[in-house]
N, CA, C and O atoms as a DFTB+ gen file, in Angstrom:
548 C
 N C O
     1  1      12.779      -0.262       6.548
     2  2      12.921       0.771       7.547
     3  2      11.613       0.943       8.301
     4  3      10.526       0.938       7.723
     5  1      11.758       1.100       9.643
     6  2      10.481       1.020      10.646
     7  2      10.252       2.596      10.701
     8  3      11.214       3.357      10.596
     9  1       8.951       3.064      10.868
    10  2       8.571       4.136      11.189
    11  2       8.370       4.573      13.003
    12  3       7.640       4.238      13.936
    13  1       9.569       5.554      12.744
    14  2       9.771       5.714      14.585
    15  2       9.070       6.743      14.580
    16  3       9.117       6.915      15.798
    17  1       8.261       7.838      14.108
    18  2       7.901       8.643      14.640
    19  2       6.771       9.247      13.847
    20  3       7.100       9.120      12.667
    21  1       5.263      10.014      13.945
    22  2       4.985      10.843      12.952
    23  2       3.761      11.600      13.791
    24  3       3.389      11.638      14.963
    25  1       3.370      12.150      12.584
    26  2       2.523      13.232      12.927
    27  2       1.165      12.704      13.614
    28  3       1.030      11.684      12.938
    29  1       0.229      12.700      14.365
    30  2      -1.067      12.031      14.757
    31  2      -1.898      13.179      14.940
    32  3      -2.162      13.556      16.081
    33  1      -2.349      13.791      13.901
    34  2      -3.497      14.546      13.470
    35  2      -5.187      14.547      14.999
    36  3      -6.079      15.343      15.291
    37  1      -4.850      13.490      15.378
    38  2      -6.033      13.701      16.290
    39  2      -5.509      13.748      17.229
    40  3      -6.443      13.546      18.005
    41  1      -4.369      13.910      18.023
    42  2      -4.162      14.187      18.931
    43  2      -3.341      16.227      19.035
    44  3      -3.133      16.958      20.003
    45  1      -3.168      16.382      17.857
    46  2      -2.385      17.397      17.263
    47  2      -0.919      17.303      17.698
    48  3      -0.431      18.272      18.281
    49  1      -0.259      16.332      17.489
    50  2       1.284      16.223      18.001
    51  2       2.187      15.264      17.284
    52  3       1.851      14.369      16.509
    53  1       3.137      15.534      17.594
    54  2       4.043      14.010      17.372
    55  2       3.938      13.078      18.117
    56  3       3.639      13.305      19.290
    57  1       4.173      11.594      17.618
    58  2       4.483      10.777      18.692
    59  2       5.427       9.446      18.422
    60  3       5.236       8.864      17.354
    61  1       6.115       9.092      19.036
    62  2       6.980       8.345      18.514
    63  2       6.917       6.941      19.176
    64  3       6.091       6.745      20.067
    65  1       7.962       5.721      18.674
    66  2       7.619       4.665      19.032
    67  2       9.133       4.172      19.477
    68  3      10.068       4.595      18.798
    69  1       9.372       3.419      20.430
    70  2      10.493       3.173      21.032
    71  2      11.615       4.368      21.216
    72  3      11.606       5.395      20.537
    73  1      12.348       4.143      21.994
    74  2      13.037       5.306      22.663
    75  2      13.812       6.368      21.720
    76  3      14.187       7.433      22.211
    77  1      14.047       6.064      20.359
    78  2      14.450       6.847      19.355
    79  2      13.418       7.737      18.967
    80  3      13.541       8.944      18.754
    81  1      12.237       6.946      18.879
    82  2      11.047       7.896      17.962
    83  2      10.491       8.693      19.359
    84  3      10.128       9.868      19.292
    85  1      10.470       8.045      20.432
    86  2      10.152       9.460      21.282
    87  2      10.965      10.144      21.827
    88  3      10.521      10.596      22.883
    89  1      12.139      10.493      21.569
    90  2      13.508      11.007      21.425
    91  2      12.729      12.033      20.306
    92  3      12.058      12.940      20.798
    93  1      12.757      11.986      19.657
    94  2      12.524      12.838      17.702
    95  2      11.379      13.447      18.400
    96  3      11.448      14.647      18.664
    97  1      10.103      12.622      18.805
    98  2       8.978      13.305      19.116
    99  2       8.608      14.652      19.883
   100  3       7.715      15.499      19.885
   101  1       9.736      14.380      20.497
   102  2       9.435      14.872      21.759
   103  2      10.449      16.541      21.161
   104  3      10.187      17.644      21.642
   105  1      11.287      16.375      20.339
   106  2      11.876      17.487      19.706
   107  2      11.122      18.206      18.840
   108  3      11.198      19.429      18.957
   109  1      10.288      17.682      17.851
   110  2       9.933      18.102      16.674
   111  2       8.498      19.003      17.590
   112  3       8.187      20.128      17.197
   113  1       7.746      18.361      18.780
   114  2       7.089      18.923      19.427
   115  2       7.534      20.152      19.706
   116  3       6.539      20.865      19.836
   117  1       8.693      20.885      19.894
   118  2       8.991      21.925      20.385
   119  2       9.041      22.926      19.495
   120  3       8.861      24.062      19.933
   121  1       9.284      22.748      18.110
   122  2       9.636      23.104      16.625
   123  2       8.203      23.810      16.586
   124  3       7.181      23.177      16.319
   125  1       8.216      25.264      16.892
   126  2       7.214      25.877      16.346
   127  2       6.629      25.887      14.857
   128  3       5.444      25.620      14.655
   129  1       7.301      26.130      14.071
   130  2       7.312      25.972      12.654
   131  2       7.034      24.868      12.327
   132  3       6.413      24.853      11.264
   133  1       7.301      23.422      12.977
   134  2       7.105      22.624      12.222
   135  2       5.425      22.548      12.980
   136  3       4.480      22.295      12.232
   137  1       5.290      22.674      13.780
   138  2       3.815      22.204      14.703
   139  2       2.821      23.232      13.809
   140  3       1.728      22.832      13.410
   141  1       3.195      24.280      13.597
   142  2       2.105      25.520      12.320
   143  2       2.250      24.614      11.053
   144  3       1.198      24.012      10.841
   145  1       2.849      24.445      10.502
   146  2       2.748      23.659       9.368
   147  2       2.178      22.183       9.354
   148  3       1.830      21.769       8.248
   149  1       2.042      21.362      10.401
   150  2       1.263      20.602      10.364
   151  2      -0.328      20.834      11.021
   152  3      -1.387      20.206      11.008
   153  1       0.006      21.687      11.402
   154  2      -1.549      22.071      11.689
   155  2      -2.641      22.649      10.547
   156  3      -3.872      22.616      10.554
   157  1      -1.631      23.226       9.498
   158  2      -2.114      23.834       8.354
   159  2      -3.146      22.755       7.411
   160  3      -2.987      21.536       7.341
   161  1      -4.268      23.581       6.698
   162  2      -5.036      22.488       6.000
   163  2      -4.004      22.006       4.486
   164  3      -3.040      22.758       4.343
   165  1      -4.088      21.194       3.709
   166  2      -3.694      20.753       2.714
   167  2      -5.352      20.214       2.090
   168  3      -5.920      19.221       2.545
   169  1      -5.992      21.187       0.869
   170  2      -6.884      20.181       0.165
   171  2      -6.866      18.722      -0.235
   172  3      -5.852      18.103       0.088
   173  1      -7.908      18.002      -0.945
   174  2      -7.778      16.772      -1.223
   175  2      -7.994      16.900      -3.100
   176  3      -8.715      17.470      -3.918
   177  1      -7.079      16.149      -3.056
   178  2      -7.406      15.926      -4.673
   179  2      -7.838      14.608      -4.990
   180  3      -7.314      13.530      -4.713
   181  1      -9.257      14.967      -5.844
   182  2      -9.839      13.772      -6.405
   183  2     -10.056      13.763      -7.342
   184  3      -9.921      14.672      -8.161
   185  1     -10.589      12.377      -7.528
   186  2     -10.226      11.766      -9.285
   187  2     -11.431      10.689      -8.920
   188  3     -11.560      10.203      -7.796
   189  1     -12.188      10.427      -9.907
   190  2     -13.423       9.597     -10.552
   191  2     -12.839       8.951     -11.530
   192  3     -12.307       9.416     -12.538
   193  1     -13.006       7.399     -11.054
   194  2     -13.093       6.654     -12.186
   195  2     -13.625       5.187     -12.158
   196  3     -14.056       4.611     -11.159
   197  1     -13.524       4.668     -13.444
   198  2     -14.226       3.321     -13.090
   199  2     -12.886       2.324     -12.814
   200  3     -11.696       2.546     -13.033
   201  1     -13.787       0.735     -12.050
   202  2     -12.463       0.010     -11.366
   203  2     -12.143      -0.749     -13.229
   204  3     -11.022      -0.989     -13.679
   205  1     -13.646      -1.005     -14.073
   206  2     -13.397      -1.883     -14.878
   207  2     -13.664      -1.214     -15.814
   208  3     -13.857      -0.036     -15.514
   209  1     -13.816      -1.573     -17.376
   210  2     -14.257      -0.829     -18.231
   211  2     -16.191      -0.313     -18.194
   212  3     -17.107      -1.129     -18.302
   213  1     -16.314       0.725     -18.073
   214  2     -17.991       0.287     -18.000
   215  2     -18.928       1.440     -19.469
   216  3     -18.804       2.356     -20.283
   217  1     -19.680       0.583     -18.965
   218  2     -20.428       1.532     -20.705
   219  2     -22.129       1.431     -19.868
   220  3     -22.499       0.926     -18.808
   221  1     -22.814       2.158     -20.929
   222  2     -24.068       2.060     -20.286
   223  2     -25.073       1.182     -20.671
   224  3     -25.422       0.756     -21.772
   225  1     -25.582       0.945     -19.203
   226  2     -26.393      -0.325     -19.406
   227  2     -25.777      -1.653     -18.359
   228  3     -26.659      -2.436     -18.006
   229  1     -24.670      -1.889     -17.961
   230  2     -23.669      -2.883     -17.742
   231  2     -23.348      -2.595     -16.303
   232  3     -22.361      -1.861     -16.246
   233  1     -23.589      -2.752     -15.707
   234  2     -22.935      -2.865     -13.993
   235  2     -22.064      -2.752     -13.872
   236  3     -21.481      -3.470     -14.685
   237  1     -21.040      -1.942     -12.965
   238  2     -19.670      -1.576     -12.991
   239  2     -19.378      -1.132     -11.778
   240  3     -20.399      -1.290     -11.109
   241  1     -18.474      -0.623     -11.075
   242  2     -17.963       0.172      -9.980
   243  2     -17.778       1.123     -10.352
   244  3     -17.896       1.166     -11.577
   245  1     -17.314       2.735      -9.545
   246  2     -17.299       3.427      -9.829
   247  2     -16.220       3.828      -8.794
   248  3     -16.651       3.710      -7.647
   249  1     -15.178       4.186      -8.851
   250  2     -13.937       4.434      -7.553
   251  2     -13.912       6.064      -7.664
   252  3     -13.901       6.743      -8.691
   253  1     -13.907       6.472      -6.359
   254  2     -13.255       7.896      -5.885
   255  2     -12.285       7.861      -5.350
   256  3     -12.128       7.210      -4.317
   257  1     -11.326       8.587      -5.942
   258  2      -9.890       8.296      -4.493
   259  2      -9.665      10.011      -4.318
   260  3      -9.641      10.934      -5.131
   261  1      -9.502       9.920      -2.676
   262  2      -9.674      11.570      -2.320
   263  2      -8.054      11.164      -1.848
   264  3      -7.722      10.155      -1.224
   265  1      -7.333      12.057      -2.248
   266  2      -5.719      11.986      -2.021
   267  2      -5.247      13.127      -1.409
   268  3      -5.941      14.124      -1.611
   269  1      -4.138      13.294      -0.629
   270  2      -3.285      14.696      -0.161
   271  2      -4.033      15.493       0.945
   272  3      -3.668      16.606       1.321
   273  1      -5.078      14.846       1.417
   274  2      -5.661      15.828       2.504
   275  2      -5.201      16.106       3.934
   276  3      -5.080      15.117       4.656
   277  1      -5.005      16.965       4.302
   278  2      -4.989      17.308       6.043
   279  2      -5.870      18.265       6.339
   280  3      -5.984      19.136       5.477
   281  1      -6.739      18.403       7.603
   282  2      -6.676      17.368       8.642
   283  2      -7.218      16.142       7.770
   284  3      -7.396      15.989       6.562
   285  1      -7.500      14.931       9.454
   286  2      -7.733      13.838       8.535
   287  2      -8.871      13.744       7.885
   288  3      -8.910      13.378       6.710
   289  1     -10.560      14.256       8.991
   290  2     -11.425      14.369       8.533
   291  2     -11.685      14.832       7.530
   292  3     -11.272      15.808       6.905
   293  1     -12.871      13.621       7.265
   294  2     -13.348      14.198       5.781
   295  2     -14.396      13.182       5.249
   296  3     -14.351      11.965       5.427
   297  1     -15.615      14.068       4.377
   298  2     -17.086      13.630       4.186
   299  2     -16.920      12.962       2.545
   300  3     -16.839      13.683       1.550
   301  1     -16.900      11.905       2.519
   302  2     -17.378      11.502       0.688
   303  2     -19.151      10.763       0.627
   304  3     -19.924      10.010       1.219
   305  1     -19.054      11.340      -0.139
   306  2     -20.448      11.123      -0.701
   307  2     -20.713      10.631      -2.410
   308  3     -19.951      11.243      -3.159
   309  1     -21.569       9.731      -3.070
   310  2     -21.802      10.163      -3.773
   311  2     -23.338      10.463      -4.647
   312  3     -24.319      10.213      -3.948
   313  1     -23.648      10.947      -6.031
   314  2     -24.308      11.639      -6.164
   315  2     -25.166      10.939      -7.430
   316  3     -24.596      10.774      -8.509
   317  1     -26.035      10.690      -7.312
   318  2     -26.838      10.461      -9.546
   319  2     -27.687      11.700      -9.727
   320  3     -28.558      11.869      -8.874
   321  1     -27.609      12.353     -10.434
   322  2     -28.355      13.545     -10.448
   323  2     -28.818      14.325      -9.373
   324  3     -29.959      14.558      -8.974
   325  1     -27.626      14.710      -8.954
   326  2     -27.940      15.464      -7.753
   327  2     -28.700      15.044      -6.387
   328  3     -28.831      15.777      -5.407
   329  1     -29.227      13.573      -6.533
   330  2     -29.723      13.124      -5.256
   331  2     -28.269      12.380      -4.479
   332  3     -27.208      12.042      -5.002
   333  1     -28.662      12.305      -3.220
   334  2     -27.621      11.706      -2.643
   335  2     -27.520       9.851      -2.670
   336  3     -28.177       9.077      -1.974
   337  1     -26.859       9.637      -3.327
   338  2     -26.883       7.645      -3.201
   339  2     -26.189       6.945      -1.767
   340  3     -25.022       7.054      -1.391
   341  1     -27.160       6.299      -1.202
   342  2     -26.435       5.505      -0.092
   343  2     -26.389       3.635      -0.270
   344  3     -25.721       2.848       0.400
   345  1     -27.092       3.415      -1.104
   346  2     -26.970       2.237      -1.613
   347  2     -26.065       2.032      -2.156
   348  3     -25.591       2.965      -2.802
   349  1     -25.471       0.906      -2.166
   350  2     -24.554      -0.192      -3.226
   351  2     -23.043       0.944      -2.828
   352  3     -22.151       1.095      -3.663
   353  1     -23.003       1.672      -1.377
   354  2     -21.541       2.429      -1.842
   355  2     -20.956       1.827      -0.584
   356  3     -21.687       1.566       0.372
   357  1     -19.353       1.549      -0.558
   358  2     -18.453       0.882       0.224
   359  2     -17.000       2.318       0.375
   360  3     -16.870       2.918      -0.692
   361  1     -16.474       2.590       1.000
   362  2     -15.220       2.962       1.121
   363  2     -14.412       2.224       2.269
   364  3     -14.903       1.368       3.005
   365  1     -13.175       2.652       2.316
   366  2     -12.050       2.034       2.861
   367  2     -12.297       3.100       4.504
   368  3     -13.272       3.760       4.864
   369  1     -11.322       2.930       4.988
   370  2     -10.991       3.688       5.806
   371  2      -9.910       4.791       5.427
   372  3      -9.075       4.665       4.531
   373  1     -10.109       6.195       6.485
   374  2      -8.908       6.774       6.318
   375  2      -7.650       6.790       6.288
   376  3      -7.088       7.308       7.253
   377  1      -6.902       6.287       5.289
   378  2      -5.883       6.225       5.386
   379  2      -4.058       6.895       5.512
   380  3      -3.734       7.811       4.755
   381  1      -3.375       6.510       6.180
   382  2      -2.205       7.799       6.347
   383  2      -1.432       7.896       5.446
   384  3      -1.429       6.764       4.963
   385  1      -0.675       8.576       4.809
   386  2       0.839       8.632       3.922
   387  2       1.595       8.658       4.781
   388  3       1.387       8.286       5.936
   389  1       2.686       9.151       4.292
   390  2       3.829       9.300       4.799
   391  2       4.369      10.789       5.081
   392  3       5.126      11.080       6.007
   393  1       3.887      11.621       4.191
   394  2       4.080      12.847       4.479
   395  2       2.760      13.446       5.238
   396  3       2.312      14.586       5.117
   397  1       2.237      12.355       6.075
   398  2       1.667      13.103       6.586
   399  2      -0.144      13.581       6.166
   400  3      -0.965      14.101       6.921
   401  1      -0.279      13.247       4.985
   402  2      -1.744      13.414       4.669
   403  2      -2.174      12.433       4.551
   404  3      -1.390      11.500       4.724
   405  1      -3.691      12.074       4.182
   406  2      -4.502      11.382       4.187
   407  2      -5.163      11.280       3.037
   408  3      -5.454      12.219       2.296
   409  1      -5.445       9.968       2.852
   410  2      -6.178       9.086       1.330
   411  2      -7.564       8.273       1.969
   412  3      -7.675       7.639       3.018
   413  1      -8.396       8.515       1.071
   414  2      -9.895       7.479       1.993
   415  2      -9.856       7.386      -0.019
   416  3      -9.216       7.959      -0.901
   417  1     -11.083       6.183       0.039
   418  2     -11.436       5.385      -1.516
   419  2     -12.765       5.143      -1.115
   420  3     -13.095       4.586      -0.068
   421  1     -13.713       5.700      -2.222
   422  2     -14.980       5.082      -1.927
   423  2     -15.731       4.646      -3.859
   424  3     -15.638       5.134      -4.985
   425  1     -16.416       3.479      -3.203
   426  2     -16.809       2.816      -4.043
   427  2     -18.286       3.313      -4.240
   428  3     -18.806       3.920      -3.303
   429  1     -19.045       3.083      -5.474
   430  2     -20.462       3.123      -5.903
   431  2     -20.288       2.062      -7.209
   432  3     -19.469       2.116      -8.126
   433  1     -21.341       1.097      -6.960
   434  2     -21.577      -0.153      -7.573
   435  2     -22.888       0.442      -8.544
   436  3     -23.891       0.791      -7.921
   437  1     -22.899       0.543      -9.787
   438  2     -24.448       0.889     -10.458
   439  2     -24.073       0.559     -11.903
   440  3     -23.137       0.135     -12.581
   441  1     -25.323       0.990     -11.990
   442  2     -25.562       0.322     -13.731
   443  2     -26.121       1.815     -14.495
   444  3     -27.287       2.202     -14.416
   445  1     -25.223       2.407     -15.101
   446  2     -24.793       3.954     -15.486
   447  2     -26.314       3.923     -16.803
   448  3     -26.599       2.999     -17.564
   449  1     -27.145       5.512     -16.622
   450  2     -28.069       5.499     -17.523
   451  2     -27.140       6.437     -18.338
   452  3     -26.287       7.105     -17.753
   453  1     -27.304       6.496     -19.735
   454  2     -27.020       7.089     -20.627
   455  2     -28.197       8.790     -20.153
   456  3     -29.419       8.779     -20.005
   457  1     -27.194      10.106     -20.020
   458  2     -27.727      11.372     -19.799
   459  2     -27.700      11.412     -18.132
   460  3     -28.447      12.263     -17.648
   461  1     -26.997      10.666     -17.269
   462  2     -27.324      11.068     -15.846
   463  2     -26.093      11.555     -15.472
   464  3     -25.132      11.257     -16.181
   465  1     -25.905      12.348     -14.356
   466  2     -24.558      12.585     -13.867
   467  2     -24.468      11.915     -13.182
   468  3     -25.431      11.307     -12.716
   469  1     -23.093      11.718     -12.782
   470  2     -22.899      10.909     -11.599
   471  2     -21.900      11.520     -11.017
   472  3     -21.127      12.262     -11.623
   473  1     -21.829      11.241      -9.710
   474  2     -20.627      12.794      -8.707
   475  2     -20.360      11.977      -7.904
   476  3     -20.905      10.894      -7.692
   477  1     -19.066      12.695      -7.163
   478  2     -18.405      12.048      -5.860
   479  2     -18.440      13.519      -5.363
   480  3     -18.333      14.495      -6.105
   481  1     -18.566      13.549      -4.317
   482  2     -18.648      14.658      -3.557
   483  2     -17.899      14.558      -2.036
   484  3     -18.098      13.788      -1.096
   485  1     -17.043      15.572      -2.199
   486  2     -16.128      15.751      -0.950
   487  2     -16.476      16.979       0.143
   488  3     -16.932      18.050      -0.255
   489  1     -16.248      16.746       1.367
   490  2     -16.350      17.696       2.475
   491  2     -15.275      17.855       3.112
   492  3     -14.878      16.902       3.783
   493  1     -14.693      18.788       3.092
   494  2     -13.237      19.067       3.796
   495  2     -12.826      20.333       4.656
   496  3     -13.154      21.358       4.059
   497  1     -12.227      20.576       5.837
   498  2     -12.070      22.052       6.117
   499  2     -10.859      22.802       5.451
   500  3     -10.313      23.802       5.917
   501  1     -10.585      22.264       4.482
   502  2      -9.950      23.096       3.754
   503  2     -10.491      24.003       2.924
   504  3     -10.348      25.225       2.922
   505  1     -11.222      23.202       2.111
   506  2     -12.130      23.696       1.334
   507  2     -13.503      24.612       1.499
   508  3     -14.251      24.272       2.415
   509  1     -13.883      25.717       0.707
   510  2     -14.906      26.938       1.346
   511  2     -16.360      26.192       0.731
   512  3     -17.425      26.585       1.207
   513  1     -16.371      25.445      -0.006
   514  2     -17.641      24.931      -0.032
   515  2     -17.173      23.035      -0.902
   516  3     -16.224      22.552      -1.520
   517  1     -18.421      22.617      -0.448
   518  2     -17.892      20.841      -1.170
   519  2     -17.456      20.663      -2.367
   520  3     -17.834      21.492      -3.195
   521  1     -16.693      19.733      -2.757
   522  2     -16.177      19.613      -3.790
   523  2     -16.727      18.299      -4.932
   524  3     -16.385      17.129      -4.761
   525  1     -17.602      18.738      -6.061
   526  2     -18.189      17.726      -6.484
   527  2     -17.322      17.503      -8.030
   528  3     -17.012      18.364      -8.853
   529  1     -17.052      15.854      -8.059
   530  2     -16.353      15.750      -8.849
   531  2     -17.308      15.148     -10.077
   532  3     -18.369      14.686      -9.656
   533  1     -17.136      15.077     -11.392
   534  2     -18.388      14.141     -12.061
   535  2     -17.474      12.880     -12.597
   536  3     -16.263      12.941     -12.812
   537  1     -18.470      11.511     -12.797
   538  2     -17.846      10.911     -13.612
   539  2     -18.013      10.872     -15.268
   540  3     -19.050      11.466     -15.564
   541  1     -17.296      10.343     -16.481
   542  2     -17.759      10.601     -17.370
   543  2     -17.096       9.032     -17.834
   544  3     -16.029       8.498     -17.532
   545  1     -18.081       8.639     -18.582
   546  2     -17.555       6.954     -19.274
   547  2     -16.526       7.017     -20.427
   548  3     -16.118       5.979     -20.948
């Protein structure tokens, strides 16, 4: 099944694709209720973990997946004792669901000290202040 129509967060509207989906679009645009409810924030839920088994001492990845968010924007970061790490980290792009929210994945590549924290840290306008997640081996 092809996707004729959906929500496009940066433009704040519907929009649809061939004459069916902008048929729908062009309705659901009018739908007060539905246009407040997609405008509404939805937090992100995240989860820390590793891609492989890792222990300390041993080089490993470290995956964040920020899930369920609207709008789309949104800040990941992550953290070793509270400093900010920009080395060795990769994420994906923002990605869409289907209902409408948004999934991003970010990576941190390190070699874990025994006693350090380690955090993923999220920025969202849903949320009243950032959201720091820890990892634990």
């Amino acid at each position: 099944m092809k996707l004729s129509t959906l929500y496009d967060s940066r433009v704040g509207k519907y929009v649809g694709f061939g004459e069916f989906g902008m048929k729908n679009a062009k309705h659901y645009n009018t739908q007060e209720w539905k246009m407040a409810l997609m405008k509404s924030s939805m937090p992100p839920v995240v989860r820390v973990h590793h891609t492989d088994p890792a222990d300390y001492g041993v080089r490993t990845i470290l995956h964040c997946s920020v899930l369920g968010f609207y709008p789309q924007k949104v800040q990941v970061s992550w953290l070793r004792d509270g400093v900010d790490v920009s080395r060795d980290v990769s994420s994906t792009d923002v990605l869409a669901n289907e209902d409408w929210s948004f999934q991003v994945h970010s990576y941190l590549e390190l070699t874990p000290r025994r006693g350090e924290r380690v955090s993923c840290r999220v920025e969202h306008s849903s949320l009243s202040q950032s959201l720091e997640v820890d990892w634990g081996p």
